[in-house]
C-alpha positions as CSV (number, residue, x, y, z in Angstrom):
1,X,-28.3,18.5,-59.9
2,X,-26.0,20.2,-62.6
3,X,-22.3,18.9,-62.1
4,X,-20.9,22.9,-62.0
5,X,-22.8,22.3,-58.3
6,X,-21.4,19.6,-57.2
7,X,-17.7,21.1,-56.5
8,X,-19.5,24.3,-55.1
9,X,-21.4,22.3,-52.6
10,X,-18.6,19.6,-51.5
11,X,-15.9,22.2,-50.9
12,X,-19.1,24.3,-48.5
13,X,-19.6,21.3,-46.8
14,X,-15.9,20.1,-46.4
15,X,-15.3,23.9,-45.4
16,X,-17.8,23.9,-42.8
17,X,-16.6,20.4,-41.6
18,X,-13.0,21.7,-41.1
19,X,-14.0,24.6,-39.2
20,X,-15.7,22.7,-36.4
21,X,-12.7,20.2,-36.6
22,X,-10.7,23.3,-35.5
23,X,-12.4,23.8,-32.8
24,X,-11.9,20.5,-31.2
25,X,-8.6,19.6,-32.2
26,X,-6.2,22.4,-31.5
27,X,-3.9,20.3,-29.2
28,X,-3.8,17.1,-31.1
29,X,-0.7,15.4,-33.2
30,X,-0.7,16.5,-36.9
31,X,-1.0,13.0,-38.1
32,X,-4.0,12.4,-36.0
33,X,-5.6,15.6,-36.9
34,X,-4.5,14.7,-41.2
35,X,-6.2,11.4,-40.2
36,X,-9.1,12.7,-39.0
37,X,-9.5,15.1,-41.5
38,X,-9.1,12.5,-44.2
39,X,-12.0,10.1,-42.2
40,X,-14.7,13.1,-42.0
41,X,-13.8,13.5,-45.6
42,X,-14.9,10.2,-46.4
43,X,-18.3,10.5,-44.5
44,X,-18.7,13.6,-46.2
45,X,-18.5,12.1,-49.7
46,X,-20.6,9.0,-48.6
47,X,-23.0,11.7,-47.2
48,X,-23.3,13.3,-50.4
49,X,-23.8,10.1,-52.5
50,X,-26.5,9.0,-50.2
51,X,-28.2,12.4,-50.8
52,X,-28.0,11.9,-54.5
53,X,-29.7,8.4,-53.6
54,X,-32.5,9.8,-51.8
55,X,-33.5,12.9,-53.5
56,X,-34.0,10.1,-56.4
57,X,-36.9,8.6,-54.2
58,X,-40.3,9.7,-55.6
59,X,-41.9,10.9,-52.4
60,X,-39.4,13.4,-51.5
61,X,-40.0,14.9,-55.1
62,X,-36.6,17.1,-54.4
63,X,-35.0,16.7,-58.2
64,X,-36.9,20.1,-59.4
65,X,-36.4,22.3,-56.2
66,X,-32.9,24.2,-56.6
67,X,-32.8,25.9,-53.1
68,X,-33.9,23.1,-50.7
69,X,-32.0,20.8,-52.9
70,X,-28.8,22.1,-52.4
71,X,-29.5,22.6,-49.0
72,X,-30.5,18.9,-48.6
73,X,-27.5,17.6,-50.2
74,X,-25.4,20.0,-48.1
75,X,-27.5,18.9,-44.5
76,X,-26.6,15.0,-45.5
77,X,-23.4,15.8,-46.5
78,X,-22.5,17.3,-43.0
79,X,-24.4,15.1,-40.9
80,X,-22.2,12.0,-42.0
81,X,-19.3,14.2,-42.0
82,X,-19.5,14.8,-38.2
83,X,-20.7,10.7,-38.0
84,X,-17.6,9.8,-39.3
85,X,-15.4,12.4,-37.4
86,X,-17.2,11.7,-34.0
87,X,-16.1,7.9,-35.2
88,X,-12.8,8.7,-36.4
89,X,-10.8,7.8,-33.2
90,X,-12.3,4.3,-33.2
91,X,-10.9,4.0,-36.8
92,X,-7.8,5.5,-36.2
93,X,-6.9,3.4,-33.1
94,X,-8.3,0.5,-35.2
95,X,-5.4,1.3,-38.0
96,X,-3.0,1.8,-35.2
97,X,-3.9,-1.5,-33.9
98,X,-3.6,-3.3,-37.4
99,X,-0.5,-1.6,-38.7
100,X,1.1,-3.2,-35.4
101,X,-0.3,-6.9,-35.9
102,X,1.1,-6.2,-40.0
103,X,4.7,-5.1,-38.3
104,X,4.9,-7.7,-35.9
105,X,4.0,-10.6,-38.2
106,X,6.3,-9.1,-40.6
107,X,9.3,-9.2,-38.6
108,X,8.9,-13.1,-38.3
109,X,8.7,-13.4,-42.2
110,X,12.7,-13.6,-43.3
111,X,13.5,-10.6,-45.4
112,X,14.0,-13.2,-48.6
113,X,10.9,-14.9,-48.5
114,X,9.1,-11.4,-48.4
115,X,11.7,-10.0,-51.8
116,X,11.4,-13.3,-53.4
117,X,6.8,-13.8,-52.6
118,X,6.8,-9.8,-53.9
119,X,8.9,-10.5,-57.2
120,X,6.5,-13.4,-57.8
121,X,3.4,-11.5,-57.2
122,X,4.5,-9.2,-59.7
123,X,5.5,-12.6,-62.2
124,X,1.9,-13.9,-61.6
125,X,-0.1,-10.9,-62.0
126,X,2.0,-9.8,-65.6
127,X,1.1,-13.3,-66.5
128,X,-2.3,-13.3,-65.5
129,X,-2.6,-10.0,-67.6
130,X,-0.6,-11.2,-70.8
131,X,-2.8,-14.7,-70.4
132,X,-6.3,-12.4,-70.2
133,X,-6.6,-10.0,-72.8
134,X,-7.5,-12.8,-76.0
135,X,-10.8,-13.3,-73.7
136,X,-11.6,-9.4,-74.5
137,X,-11.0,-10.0,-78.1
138,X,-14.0,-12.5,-78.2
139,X,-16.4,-9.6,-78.1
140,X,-18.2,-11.8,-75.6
141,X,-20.1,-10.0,-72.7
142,X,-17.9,-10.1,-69.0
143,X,-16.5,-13.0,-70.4
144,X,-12.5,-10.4,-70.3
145,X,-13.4,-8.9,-66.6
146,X,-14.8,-12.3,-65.2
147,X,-11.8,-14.2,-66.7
148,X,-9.1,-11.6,-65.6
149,X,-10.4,-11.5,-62.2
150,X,-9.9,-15.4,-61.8
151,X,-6.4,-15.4,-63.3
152,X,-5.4,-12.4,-61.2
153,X,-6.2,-13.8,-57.9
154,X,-5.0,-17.6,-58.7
155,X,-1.9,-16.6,-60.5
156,X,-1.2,-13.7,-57.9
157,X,-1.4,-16.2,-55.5
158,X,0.7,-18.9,-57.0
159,X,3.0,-16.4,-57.7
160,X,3.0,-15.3,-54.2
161,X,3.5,-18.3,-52.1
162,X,5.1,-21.1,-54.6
163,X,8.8,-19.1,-54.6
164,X,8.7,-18.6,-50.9
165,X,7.7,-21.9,-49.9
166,X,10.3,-23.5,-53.0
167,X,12.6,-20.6,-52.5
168,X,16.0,-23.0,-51.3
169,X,15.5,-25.6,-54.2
170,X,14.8,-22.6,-56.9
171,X,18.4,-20.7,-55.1
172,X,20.0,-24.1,-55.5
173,X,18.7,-24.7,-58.8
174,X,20.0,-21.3,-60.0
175,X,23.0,-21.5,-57.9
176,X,23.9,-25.0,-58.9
177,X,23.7,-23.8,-63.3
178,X,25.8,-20.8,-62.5
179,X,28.2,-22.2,-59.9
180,X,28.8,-25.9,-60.7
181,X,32.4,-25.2,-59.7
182,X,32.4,-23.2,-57.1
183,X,32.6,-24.6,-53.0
184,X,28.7,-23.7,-52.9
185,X,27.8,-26.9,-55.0
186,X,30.5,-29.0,-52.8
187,X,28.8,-27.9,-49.7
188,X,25.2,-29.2,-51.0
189,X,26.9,-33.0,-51.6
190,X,25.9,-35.3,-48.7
191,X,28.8,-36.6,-49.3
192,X,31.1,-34.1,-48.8
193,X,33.5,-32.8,-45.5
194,X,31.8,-29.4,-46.1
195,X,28.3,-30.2,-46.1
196,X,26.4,-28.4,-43.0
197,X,26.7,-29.8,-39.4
198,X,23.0,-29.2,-37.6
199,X,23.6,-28.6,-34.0
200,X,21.0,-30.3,-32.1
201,X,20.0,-28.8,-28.7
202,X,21.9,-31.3,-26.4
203,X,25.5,-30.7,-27.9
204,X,25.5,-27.2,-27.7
205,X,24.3,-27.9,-24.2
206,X,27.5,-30.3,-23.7
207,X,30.1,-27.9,-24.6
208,X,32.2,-29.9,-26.0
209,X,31.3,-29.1,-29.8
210,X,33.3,-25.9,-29.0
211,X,36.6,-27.3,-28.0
212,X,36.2,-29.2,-31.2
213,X,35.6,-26.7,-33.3
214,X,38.5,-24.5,-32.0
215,X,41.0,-27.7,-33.3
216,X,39.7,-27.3,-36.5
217,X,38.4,-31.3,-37.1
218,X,34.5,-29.9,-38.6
219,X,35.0,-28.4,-41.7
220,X,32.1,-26.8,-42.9
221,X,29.4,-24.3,-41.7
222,X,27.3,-24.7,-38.3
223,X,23.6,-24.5,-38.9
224,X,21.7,-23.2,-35.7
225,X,18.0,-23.9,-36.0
226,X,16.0,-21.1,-34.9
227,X,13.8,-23.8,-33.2
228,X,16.6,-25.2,-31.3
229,X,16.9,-21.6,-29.9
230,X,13.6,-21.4,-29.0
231,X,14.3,-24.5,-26.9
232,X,17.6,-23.1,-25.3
233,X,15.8,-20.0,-24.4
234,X,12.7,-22.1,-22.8
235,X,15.4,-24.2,-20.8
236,X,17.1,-20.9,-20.1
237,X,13.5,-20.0,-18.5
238,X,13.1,-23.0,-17.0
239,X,12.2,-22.6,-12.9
240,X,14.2,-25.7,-12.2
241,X,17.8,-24.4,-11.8
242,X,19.2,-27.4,-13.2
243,X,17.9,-27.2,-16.4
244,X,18.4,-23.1,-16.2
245,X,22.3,-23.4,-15.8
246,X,22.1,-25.9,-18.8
247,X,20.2,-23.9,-20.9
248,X,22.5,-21.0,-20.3
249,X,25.3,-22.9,-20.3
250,X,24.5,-23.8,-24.4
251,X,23.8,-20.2,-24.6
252,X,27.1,-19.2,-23.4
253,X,28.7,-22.1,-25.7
254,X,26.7,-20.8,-28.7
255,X,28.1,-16.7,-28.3
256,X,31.3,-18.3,-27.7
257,X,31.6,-20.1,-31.1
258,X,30.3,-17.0,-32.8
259,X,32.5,-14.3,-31.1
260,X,35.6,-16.4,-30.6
261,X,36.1,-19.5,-32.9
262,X,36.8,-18.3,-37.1
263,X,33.7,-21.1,-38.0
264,X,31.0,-20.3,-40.4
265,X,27.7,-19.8,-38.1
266,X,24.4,-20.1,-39.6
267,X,21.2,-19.1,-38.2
268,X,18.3,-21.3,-39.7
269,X,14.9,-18.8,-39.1
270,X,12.4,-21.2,-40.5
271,X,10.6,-24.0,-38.9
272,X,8.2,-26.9,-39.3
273,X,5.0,-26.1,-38.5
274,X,3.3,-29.6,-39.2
275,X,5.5,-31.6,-37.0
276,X,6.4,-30.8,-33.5
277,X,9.1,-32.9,-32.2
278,X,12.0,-30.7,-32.6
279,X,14.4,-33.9,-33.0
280,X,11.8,-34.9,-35.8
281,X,12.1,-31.1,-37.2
282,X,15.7,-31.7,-37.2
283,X,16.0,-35.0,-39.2
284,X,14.0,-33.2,-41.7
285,X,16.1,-29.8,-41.7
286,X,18.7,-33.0,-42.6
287,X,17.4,-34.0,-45.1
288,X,16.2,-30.7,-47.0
289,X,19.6,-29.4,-47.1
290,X,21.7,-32.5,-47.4
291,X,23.6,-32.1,-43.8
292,X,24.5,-33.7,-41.2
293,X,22.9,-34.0,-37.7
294,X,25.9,-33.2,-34.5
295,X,24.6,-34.9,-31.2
296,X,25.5,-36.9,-28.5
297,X,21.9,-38.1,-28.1
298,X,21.6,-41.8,-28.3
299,X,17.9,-41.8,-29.3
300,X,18.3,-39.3,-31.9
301,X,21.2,-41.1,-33.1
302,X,19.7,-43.9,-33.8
303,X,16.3,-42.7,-35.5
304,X,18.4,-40.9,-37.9
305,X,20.2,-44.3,-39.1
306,X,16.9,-46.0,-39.4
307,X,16.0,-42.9,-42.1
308,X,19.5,-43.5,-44.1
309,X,20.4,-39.3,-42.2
310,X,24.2,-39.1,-41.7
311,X,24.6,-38.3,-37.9
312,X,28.1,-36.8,-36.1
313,X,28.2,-38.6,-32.5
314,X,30.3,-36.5,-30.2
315,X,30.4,-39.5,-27.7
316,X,31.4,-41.9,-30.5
317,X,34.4,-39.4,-31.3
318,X,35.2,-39.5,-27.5
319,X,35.5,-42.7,-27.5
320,X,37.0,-43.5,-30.3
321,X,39.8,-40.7,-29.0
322,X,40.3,-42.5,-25.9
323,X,43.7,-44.2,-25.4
324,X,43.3,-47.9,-26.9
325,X,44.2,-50.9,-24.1
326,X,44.7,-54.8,-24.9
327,X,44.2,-57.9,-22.7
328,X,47.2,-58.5,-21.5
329,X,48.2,-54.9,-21.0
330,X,50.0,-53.5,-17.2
331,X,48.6,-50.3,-15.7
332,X,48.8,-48.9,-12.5
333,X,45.4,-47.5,-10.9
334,X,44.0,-46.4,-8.1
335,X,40.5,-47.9,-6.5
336,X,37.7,-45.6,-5.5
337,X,35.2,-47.7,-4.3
338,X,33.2,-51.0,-4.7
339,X,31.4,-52.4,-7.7
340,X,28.1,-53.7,-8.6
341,X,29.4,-57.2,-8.2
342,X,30.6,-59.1,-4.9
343,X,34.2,-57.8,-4.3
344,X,34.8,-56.1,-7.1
345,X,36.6,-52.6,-7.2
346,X,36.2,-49.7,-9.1
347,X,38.8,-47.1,-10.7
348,X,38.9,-44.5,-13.5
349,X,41.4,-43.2,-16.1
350,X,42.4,-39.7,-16.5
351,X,39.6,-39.9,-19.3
352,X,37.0,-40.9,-17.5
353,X,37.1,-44.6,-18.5
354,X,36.0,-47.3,-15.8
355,X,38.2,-50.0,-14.5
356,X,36.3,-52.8,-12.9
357,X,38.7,-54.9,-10.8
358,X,38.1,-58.2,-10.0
359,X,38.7,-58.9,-5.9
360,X,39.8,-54.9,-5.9
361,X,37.0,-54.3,-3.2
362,X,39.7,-54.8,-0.5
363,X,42.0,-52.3,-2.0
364,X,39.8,-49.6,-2.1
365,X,41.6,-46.4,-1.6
366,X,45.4,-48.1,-2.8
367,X,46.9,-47.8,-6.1
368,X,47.6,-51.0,-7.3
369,X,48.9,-52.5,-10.4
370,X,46.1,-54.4,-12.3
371,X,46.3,-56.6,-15.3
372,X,43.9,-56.0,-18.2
373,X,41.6,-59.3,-18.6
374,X,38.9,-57.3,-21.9
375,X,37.9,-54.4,-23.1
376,X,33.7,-53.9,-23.4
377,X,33.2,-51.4,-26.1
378,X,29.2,-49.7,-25.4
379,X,27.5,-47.2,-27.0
380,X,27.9,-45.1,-23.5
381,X,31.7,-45.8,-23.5
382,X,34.4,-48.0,-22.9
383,X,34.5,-50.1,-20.3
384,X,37.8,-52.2,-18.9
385,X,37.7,-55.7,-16.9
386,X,41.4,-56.3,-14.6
387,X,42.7,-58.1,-12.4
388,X,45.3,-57.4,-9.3
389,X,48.7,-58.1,-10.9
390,X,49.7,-59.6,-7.2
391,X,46.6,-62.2,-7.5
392,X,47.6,-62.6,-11.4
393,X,51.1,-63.4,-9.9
394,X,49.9,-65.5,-6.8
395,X,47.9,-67.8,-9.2
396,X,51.4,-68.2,-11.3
């Protein structure tokens, strides 16, 4: 067919095709009908390529026949056009369907991993293009297009996913040449006061990391896994209430340092996804930024020695806090109720500190004075051992 034809012919057949698409559509959005109109378009094209494709076919012998070739071409043509329009719907609610999938997975990729993985596709690809054209200059046969097409998709990927997945050592990196004496350097040193304090999912649930902060002893900003949260928000959920109060508790403590205490609050979005403890995902948060792990979790506390990870005990700092007592030492107590042990009595300090009295069973509900025979240190707290001061007395 000549090419002055070929125009003539499409813009019949898209004519034709637009005027039955009026008919049907009179009450529909303007983006669907665009849509739509842009689909049947397609099939209309195709239609017409197919045509060209089968008038080439020897037993239809249509090449030399002007009328019923046109006419041909024009049937095809309109045939797939209304295919594809009768179809159009199922693509459009297919493109609705994967635009939301692309929108919600985007929102979970951080805003900086998606600037930094698009400035390193662009890297790659300039790369793959500067690395490409000596193979066109070899005069060789498909050798340029094959060889481009390989260093485009391996250096567009590298470029891609190596800066997102490196992106805190290569901001570090940068940051550290151009800020070696700035506060940001002194807050990547492990041994610094102002390194970062990860919040693990039982202190925030204790409360008391708050009351600390607000006296000013952590220096330094408070990194907030987002995987911690997830774990709040799951306690939160929980149908046992004890473990719902709890969680909401740590979410109550959590707005509460934001909103009310002046301390640096940072929100850690990414995760682990190889390793599934979340105590495990926080020894390794540790370790990648050179911080140090807050808890009062005995377990976790320990682990994180064996694997050299500095770790801020909130119970330690209780303890050590607690007003210091020596053998020897005259206090005045009063007995709650009996002990483990035959006949012994127990009391408390304003603190919270147990008193075990020796022989005290008998004075349960007096305040007596007592005479301090040791002090047990524990990992769970401090423990003191007395005696009556009237038996200490008797015996003299």
């Amino acid at each position: 067919m000549p090419q002055k034809y070929f125009l003539k012919n499409i813009f019949v057949v898209i004519l034709i095709v637009y005027m039955v698409i009026n008919i049907y559509t009179g009450g529909e959005f303007m983006v669907d009908k665009i849509a739509k109109g842009v689909i049947t378009i397609i099939g209309v094209l195709i239609g017409y390529g197919i045509s060209i494709g089968l008038k080439a076919l020897p037993f239809l012998k249509l090449s030399n026949k002007g009328i019923l070739n046109i006419g041909f071409s024009i049937g095809v043509s309109i045939l797939f056009g209304i295919i594809f329009y009768s179809l159009s719907h199922k693509f459009i609610k297919g493109g609705k369907k994967a635009i939301s999938f692309l929108e919600v997975e985007l929102q979970k990729i951080p805003l900086s991993n998606i600037v930094v993985g698009s400035i390193g596709l662009i890297i790659g690809l300039v790369i793959a293009y500067l690395l490409s054209q000596p193979f066109y200059n070899l005069k060789v046969p498909y050798l340029g297009v094959v060889v481009s097409i390989i260093l485009y998709l391996i250096l567009g990927y590298l470029g891609a996913t190596v800066p997102t997945r490196k992106g805190e050592d290569i901001a570090n990196t940068v940051g550290g040449f151009f800020r070696r004496d700035t506060a940001t350097k002194e807050v990547l040193r492990s041994d610094c006061k102002f390194c970062p304090k990860i919040l693990d999912t039982s202190v925030i649930i204790d409360g008391r990391i708050a009351d600390i902060c607000k006296t000013e002893f952590i220096e330094g900003p408070l990194v907030i896994p987002q995987f911690v949260l997830e774990e709040l928000q799951h306690i939160a959920d929980s149908s046992d209430s004890l473990k719902r109060n709890r969680g909401r508790r740590g979410l109550d403590i959590l707005n509460k340092i934001q909103k009310e205490l002046d301390v640096e609050v940072i929100i850690y979005e990414k995760d682990f996804e190889d390793i599934q403890e979340v105590d495990s995902k926080l020894l390794k948060l540790a370790q990648k930024m050179n911080g140090k792990v807050l808890t009062n979790d005995y377990n976790l506390n320990k682990v994180a020695e064996v694997q050299g990870i500095d770790v801020l005990n909130i119970n330690e700092l209780a303890n050590a806090v607690k007003p210091v007592v020596i053998p020897g030492e005259e206090m005045t107590v009063q007995v709650i109720r009996d002990g483990k042990e035959a006949g012994q009595g127990l009391a408390y300090l304003d603190d919270g500190t147990m008193i075990v009295v020796e022989g005290g069973k008998k004075h349960i509900g007096d305040t007596i004075g007592v005479l301090v025979t040791s002090v047990l240190q524990t990992s769970a707290g401090r423990m003191i051992f007395a005696k009556p001061k009237s038996a200490v007395d008797k015996a003299v």
